[in-house]
N, CA, C and O atoms as CSV, one atom per row, in Angstrom:
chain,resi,resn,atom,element,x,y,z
A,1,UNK,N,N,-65.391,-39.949,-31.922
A,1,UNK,CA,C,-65.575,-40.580,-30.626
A,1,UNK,C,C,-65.821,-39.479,-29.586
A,1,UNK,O,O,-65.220,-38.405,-29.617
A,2,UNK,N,N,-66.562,-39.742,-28.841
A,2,UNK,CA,C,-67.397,-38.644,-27.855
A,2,UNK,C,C,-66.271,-39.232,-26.685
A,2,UNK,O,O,-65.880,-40.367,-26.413
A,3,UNK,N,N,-66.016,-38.113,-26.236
A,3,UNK,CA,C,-65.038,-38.052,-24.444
A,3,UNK,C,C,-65.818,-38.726,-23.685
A,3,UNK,O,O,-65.141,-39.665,-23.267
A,4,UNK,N,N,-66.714,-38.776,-23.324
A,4,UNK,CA,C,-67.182,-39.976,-22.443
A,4,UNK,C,C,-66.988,-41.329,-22.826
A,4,UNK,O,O,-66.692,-42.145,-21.953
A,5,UNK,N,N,-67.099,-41.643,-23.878
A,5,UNK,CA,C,-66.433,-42.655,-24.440
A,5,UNK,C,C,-65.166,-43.342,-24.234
A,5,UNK,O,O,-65.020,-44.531,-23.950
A,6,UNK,N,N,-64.023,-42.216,-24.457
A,6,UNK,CA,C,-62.739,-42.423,-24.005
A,6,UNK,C,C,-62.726,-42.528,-22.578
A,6,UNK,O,O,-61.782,-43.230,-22.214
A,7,UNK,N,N,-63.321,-42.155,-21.770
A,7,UNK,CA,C,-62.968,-42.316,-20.601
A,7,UNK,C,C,-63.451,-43.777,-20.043
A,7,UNK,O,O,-62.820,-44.379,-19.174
A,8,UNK,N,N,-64.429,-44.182,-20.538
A,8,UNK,CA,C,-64.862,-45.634,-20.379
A,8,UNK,C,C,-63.603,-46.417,-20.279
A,8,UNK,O,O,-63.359,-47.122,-19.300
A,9,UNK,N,N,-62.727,-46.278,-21.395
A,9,UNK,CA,C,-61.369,-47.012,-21.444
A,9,UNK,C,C,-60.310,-46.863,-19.713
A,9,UNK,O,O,-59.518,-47.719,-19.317
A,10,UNK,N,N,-60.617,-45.661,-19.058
A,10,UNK,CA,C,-59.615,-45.109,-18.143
A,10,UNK,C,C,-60.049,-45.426,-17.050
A,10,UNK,O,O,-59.467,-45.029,-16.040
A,11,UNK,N,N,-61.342,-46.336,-16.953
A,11,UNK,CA,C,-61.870,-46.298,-15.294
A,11,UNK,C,C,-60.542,-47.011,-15.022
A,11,UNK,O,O,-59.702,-47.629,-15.674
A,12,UNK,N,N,-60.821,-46.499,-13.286
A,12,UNK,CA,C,-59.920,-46.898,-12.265
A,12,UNK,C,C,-58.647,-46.354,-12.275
A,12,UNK,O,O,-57.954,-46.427,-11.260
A,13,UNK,N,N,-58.082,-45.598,-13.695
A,13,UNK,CA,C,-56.757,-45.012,-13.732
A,13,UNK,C,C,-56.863,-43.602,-12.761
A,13,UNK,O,O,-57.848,-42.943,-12.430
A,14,UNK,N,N,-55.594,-43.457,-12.491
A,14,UNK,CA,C,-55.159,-42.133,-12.010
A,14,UNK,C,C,-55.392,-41.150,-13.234
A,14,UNK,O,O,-55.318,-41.568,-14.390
A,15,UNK,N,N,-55.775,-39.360,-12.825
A,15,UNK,CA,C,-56.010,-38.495,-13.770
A,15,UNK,C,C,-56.102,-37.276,-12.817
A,15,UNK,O,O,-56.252,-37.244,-11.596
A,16,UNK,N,N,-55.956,-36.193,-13.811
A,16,UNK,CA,C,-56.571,-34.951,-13.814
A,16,UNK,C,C,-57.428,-34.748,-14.374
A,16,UNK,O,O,-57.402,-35.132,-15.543
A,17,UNK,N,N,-58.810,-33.958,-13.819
A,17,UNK,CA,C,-59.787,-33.543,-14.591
A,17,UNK,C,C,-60.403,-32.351,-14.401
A,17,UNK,O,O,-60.910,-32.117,-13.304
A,18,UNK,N,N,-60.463,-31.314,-15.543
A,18,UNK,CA,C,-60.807,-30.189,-15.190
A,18,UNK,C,C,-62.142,-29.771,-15.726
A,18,UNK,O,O,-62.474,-29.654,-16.906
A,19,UNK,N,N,-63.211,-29.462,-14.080
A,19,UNK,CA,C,-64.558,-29.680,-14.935
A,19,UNK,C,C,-64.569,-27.710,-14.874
A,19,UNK,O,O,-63.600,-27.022,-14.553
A,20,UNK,N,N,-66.206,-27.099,-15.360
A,20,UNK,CA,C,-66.624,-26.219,-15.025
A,20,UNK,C,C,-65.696,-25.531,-14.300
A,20,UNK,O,O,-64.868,-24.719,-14.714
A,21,UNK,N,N,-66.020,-26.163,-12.471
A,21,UNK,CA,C,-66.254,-25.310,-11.198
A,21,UNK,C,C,-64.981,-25.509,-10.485
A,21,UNK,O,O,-64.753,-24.985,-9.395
A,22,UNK,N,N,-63.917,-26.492,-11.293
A,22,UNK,CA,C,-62.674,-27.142,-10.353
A,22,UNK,C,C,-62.118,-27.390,-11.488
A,22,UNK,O,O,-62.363,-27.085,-12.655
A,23,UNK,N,N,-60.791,-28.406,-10.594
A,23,UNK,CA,C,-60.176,-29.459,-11.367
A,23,UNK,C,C,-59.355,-29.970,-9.933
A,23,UNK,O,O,-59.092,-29.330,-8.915
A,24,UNK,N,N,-59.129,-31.105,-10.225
A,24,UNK,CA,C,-58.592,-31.918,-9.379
A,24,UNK,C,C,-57.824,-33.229,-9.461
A,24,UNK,O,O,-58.562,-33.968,-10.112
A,25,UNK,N,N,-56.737,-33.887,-9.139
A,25,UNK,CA,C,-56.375,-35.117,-9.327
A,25,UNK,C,C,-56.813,-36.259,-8.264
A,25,UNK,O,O,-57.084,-36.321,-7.065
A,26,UNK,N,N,-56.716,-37.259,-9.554
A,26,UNK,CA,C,-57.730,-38.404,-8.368
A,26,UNK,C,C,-58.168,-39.257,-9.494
A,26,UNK,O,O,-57.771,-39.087,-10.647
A,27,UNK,N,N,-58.931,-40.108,-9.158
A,27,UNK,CA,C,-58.751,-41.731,-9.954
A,27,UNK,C,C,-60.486,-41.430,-10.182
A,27,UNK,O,O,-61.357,-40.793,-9.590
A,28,UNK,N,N,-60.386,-42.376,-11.518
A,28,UNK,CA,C,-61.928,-42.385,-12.113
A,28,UNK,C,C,-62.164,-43.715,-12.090
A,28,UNK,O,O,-61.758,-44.693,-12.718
A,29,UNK,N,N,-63.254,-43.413,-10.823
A,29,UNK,CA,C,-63.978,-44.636,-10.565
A,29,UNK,C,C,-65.407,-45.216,-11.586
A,29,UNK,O,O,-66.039,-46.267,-11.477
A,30,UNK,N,N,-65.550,-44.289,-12.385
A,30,UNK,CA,C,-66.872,-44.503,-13.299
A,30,UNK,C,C,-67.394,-43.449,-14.021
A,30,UNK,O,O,-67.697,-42.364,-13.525
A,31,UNK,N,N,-67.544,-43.862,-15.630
A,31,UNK,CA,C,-67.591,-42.913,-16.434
A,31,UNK,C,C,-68.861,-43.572,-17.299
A,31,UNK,O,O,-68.767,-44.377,-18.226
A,32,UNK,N,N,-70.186,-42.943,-16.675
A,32,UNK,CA,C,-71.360,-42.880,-17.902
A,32,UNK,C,C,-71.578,-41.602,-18.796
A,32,UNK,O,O,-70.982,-40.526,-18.840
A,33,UNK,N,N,-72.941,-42.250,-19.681
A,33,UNK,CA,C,-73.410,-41.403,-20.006
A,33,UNK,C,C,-73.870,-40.084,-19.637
A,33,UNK,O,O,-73.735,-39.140,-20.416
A,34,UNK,N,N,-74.444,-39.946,-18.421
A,34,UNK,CA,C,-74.767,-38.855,-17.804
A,34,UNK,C,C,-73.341,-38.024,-16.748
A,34,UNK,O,O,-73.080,-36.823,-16.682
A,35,UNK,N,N,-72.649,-39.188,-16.042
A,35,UNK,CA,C,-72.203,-38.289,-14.933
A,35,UNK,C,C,-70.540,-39.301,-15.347
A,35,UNK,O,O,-70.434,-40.276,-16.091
A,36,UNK,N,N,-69.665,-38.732,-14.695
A,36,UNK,CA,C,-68.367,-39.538,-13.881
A,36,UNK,C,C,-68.480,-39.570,-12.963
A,36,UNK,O,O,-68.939,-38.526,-12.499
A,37,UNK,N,N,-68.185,-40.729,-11.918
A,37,UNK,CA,C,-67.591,-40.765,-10.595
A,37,UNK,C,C,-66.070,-40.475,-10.674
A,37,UNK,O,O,-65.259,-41.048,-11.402
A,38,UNK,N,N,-65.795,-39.293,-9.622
A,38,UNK,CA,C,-64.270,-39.522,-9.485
A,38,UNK,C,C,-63.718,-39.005,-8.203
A,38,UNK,O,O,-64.063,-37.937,-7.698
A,39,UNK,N,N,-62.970,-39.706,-7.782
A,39,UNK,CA,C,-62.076,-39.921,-6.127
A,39,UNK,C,C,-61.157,-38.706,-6.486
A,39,UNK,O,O,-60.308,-38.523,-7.359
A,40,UNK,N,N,-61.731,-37.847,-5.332
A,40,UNK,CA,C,-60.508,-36.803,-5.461
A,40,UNK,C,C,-59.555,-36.695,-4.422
A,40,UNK,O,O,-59.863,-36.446,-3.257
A,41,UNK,N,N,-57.818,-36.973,-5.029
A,41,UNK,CA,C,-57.164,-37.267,-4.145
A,41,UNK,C,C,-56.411,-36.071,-3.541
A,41,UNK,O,O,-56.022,-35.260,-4.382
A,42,UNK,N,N,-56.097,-35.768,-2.141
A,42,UNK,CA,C,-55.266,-34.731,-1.676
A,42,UNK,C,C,-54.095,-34.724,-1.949
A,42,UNK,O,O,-53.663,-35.247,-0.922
A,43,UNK,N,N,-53.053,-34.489,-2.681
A,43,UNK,CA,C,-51.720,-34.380,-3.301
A,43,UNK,C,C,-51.005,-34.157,-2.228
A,43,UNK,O,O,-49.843,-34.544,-2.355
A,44,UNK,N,N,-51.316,-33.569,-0.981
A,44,UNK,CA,C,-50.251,-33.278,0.157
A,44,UNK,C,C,-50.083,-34.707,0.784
A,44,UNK,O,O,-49.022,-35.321,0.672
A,45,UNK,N,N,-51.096,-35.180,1.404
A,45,UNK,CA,C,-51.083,-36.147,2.050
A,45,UNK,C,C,-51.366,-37.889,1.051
A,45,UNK,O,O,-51.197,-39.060,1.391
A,46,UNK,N,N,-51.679,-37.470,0.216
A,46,UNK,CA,C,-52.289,-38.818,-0.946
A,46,UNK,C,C,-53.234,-39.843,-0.349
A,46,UNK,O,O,-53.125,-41.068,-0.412
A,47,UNK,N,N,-54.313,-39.028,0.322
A,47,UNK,CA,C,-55.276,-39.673,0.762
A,47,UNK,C,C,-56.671,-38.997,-0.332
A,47,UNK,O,O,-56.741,-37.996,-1.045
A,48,UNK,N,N,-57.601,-40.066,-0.025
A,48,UNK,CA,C,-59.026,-39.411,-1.075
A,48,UNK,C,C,-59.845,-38.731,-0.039
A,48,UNK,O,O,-60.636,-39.314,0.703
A,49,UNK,N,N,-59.623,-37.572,-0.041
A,49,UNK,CA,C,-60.608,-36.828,0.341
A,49,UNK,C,C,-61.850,-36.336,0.048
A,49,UNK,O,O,-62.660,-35.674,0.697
A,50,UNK,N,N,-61.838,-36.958,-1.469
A,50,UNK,CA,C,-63.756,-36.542,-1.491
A,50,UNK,C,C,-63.712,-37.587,-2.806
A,50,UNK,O,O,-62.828,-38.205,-3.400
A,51,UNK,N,N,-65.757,-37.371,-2.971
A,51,UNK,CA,C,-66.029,-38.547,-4.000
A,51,UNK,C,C,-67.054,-37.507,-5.054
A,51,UNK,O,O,-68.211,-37.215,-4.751
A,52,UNK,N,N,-66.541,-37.163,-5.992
A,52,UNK,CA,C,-67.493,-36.063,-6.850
A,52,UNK,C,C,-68.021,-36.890,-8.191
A,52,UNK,O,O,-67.549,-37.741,-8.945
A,53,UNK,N,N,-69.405,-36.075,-8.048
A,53,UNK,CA,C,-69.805,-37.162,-9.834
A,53,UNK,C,C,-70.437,-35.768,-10.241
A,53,UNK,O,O,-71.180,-35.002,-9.629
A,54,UNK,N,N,-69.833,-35.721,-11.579
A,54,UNK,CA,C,-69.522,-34.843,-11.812
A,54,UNK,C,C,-70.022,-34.754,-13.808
A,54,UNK,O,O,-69.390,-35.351,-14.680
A,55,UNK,N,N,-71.190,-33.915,-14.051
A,55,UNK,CA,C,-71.926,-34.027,-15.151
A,55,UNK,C,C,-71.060,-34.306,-16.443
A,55,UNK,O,O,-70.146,-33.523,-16.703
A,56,UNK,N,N,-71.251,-35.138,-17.074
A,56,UNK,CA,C,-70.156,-35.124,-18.247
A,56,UNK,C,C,-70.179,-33.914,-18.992
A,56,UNK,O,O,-69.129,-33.281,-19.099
A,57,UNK,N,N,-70.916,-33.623,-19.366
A,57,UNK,CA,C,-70.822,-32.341,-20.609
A,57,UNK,C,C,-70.294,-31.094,-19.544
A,57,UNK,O,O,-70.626,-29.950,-19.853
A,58,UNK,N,N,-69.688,-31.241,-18.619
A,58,UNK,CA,C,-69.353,-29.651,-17.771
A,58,UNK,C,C,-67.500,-29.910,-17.935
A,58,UNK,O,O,-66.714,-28.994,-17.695
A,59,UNK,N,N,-67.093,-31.157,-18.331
A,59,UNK,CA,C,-65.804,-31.919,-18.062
A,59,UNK,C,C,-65.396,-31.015,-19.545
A,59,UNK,O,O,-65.945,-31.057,-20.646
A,60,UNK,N,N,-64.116,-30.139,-19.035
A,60,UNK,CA,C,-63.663,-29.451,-20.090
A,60,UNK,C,C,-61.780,-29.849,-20.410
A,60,UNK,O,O,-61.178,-29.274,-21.317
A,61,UNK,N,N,-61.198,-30.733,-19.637
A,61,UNK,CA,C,-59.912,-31.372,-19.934
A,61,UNK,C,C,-59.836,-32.588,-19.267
A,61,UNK,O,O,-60.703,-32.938,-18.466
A,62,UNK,N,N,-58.806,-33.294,-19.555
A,62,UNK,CA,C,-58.458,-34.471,-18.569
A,62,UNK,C,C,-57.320,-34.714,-19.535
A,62,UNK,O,O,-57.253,-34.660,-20.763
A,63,UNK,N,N,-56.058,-35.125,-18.164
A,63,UNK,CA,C,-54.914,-35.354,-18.363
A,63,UNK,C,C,-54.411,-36.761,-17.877
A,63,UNK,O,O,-54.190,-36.859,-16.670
A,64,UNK,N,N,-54.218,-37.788,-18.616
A,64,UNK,CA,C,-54.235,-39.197,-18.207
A,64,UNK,C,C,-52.707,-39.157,-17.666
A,64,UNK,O,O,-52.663,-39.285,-16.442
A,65,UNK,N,N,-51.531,-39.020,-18.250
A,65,UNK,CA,C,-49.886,-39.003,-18.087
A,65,UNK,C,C,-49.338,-37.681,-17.823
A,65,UNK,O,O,-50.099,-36.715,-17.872
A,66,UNK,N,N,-48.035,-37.518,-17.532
A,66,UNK,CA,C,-47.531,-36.477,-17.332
A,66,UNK,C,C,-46.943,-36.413,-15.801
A,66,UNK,O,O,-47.569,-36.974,-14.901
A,67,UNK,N,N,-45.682,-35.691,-15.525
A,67,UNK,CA,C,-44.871,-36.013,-14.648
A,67,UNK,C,C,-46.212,-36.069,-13.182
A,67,UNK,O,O,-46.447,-37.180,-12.706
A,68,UNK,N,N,-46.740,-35.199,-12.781
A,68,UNK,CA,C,-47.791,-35.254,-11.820
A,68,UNK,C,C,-48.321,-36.268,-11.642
A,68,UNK,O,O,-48.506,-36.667,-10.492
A,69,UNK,N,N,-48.827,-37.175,-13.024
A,69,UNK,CA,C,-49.650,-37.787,-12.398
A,69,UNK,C,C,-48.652,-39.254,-11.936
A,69,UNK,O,O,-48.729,-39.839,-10.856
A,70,UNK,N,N,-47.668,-39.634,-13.182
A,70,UNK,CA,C,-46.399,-40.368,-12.806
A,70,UNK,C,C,-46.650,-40.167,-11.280
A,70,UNK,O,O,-47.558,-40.895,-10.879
A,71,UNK,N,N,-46.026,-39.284,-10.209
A,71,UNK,CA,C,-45.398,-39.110,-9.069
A,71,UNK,C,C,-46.770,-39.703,-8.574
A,71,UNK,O,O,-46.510,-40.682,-7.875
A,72,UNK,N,N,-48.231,-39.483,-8.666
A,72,UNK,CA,C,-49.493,-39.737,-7.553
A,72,UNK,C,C,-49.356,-41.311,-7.840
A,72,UNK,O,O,-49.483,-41.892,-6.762
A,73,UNK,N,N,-49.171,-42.110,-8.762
A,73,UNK,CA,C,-49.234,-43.158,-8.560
A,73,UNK,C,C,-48.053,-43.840,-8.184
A,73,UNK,O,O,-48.183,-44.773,-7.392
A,74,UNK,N,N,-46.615,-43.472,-8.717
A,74,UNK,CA,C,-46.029,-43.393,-7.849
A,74,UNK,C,C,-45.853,-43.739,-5.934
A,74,UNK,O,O,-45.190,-44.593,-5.346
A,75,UNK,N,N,-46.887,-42.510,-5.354
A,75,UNK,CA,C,-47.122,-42.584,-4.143
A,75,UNK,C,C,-47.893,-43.536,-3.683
A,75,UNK,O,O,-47.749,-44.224,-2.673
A,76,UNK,N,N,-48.858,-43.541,-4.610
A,76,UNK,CA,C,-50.152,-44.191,-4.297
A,76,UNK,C,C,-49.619,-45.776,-4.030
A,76,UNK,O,O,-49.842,-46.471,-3.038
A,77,UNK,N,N,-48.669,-46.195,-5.508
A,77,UNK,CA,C,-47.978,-47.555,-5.163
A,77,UNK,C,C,-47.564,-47.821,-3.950
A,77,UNK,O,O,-47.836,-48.830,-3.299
A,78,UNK,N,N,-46.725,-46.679,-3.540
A,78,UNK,CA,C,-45.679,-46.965,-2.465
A,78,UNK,C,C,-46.683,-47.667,-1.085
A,78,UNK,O,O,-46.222,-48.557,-0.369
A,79,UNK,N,N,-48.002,-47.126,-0.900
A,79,UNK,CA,C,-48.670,-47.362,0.134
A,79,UNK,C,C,-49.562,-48.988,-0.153
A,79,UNK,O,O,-50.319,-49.535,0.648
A,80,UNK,N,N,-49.200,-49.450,-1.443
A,80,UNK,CA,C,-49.578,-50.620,-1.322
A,80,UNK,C,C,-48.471,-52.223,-0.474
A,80,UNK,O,O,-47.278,-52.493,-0.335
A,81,UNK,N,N,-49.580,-52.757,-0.185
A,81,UNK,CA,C,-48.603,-53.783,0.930
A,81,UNK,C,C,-48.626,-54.821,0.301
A,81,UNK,O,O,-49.596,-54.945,-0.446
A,82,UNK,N,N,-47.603,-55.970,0.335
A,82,UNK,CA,C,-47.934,-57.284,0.324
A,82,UNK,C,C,-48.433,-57.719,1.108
A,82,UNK,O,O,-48.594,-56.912,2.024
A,83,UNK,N,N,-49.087,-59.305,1.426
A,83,UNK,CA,C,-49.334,-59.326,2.936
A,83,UNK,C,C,-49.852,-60.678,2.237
A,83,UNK,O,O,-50.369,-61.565,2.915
């Protein structure tokens, strides 16, 4: 199974992903053949500060679980409202 593949399964989850030129945490909004979309979130403040799409074959890790990402959604929950 090709990693782009797996990630098809993860849209919309929270992650780390470490391409080439970065890495960053933030939620995957869309995972093709050619590119990912992914929301990169600021960990200080837990706002999305940027929107990167980002070539698949340059994507050299991604971390779905793990205490970090626990805590961003975590946060991320906390800012959801009922209403």
């Amino acid at each position: 199974m090709r990693l782009i593949e797996k990630l098809k399964e993860f849209e919309q989850q929270y992650m780390f992903i470490r391409w080439a030129t970065g890495g960053e945490y933030g939620k995957l909004v869309y995972a093709g053949d050619d590119f990912i979309e992914f929301d990169v979130i600021n960990v200080d403040t837990m706002d999305y500060s940027e929107t990167v799409f980002i070539q698949s074959p340059l994507i050299l890790e991604v971390a779905i679980g793990g205490s970090d990402i626990a805590r961003i959604i975590a946060e991320m929950s906390s800012k959801i409202t009922l209403e």
